[in-house]
C-alpha positions in Angstrom: 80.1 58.8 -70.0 78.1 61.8 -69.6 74.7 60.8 -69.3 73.8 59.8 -65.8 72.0 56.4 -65.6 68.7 57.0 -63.6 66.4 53.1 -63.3 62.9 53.9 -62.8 61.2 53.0 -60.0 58.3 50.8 -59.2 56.1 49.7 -56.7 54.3 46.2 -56.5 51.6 44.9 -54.7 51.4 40.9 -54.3 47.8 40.4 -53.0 46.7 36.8 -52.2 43.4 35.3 -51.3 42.0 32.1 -50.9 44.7 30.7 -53.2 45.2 33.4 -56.0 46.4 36.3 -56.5 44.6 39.5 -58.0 46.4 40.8 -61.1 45.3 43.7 -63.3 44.7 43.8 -67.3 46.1 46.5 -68.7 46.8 47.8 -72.3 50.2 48.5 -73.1 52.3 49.4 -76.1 53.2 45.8 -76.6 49.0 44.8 -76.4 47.3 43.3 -73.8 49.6 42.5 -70.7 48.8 40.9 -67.0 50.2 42.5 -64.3 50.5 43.2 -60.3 48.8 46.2 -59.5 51.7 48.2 -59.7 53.4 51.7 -61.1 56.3 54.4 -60.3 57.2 56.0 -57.1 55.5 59.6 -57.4 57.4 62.4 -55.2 56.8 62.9 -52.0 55.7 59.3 -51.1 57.5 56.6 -49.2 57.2 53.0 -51.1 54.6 51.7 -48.7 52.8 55.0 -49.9 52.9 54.8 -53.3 51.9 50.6 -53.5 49.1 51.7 -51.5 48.1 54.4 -53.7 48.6 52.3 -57.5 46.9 49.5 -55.8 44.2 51.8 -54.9 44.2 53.4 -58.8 44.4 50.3 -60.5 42.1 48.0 -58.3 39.6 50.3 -56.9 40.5 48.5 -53.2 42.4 49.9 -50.5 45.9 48.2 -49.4 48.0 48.4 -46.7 51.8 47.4 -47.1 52.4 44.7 -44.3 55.8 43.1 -45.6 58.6 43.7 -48.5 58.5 40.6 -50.6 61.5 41.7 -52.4 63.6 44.3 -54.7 63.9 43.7 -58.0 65.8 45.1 -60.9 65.2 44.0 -64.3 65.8 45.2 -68.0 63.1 46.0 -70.6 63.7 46.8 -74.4 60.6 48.2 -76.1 59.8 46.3 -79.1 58.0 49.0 -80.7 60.8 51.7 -80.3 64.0 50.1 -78.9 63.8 51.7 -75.7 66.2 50.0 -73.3 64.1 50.8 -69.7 65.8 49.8 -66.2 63.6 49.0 -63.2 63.8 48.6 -59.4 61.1 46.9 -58.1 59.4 46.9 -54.4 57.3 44.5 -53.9 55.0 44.5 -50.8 52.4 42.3 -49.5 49.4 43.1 -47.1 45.9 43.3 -46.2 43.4 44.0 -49.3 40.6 46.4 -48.0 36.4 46.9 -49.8 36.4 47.2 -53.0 35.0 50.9 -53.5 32.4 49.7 -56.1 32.1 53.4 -57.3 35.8 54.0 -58.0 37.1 54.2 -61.8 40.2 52.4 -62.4 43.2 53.9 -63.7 43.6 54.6 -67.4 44.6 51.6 -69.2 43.2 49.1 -66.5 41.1 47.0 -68.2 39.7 45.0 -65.2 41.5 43.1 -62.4 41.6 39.3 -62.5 42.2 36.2 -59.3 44.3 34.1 -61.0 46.1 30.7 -59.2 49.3 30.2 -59.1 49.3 27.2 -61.5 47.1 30.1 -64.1 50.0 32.4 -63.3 52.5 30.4 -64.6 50.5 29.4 -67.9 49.7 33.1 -68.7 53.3 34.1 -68.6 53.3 35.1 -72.1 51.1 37.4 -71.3 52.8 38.9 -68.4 54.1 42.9 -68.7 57.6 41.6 -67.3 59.1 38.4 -65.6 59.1 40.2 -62.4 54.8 39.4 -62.2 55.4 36.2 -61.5 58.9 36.2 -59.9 57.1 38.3 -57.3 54.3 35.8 -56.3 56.9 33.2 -56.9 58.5 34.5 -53.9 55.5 35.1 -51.9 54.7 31.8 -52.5 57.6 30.1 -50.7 57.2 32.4 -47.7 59.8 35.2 -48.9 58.7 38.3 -46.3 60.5 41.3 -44.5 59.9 43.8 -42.7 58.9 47.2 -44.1 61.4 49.0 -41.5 63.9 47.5 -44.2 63.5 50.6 -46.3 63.9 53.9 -44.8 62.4 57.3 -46.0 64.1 60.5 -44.3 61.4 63.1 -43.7 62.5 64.9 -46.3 60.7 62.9 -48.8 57.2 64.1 -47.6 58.5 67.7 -47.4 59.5 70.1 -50.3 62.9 71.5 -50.3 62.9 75.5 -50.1 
């Protein structure tokens, strides 16, 4: 095989208040989907970075990684043109900070949503991928570790000459 296989990467954030958990709206090729505030690694950031940064696009609130709730690696074919997309997952957990009442969200975002548990499991049709509620899932029944778990050598923040 000549073609190198290369999953994407994501980031999650599993945010829980008062017994739900915030989820974004978001359009998608496939219409209208729920999901954790979550998107792909960008270079140069660890993946503590970057879940604080999509939760920060696509929630206009602040977030700071506390835990790893889990990796994840899942499959997606793209109804509308067959792509076959492999993800790996991080999902973190933390503490939610102000909501910056001036900040736009991200493109796409339609508006972010506190959802229970039990409305979680109902909208699962609508869900962008299993992994949304396998996530809180494991939140739920305690699943945590810590975020030393994943290292990032230096070289990550820093450009190669």
């Amino acid at each position: 095989m000549d073609t190198r296989w290369k999953p994407n990467v994501t980031v999650a954030a599993i945010i829980e208040k008062q017994g739900r958990y915030l989820l974004v709206e978001e359009h998608t090729l496939e219409g209208l989907r729920l999901n954790n505030p979550a998107g792909h690694l960008d270079p140069g950031e660890s993946p503590a970075e970057g879940c604080a940064r999509e939760t920060l696009e696509e929630t206009a609130h602040s977030f700071k990684p506390t835990a790893l709730v889990g990796i994840y690696l899942s499959r997606f074919q793209r109804p509308a043109t067959g792509e076959d997309i492999t993800y790996v997952r991080m999902a973190f957990c933390g503490e939610l900070g102000d909501l910056q009442a001036r900040r736009s969200l991200d493109e796409g975002i339609v508006r972010t949503v506190w959802m229970t548990p039990e409305e979680v499991r109902a909208s699962a049709a609508r869900h962008r991928s299993p992994l949304v509620l396998r996530c809180i899932e494991d939140h739920l029944k305690g699943q945590r570790y810590p975020l030393e778990v994943i290292y990032t050598d230096p070289a990550v923040h820093h450009p190669l000459a």
